[in-house]
C-alpha angles and dihedrals in degrees: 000000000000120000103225106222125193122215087256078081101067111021118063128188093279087050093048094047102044092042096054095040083058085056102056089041084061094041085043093056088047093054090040090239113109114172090047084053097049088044100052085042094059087043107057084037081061100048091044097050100052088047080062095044089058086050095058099050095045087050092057 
């Protein structure tokens, strides 16, 4: 039998947040506006990452 495993399993906040803020650098380049970008990528990497973290706890 297969173990079902979230993604709360193999991303953790640094990887959230690093992932997402490459992301709105990207968005950001597209949109010719860098630093916004970078900012609502970090954002939303925060925010992501503290909604795994929870997971995580509430898993253990």
């Amino acid at each position: 039998m297969r173990n079902k495993h979230s993604m709360s399993d193999y991303v953790n906040m640094g990887t959230a947040i690093g992932l997402c803020a490459a992301g709105g650098i990207l968005l950001g380049a597209i949109f010719s506006n860098l630093i916004l970008g970078l900012i609502i990528g970090v954002a939303i990497g925060v925010v992501l990452g503290a909604v795994l973290q929870l997971n995580i706890k509430k898993k253990r």
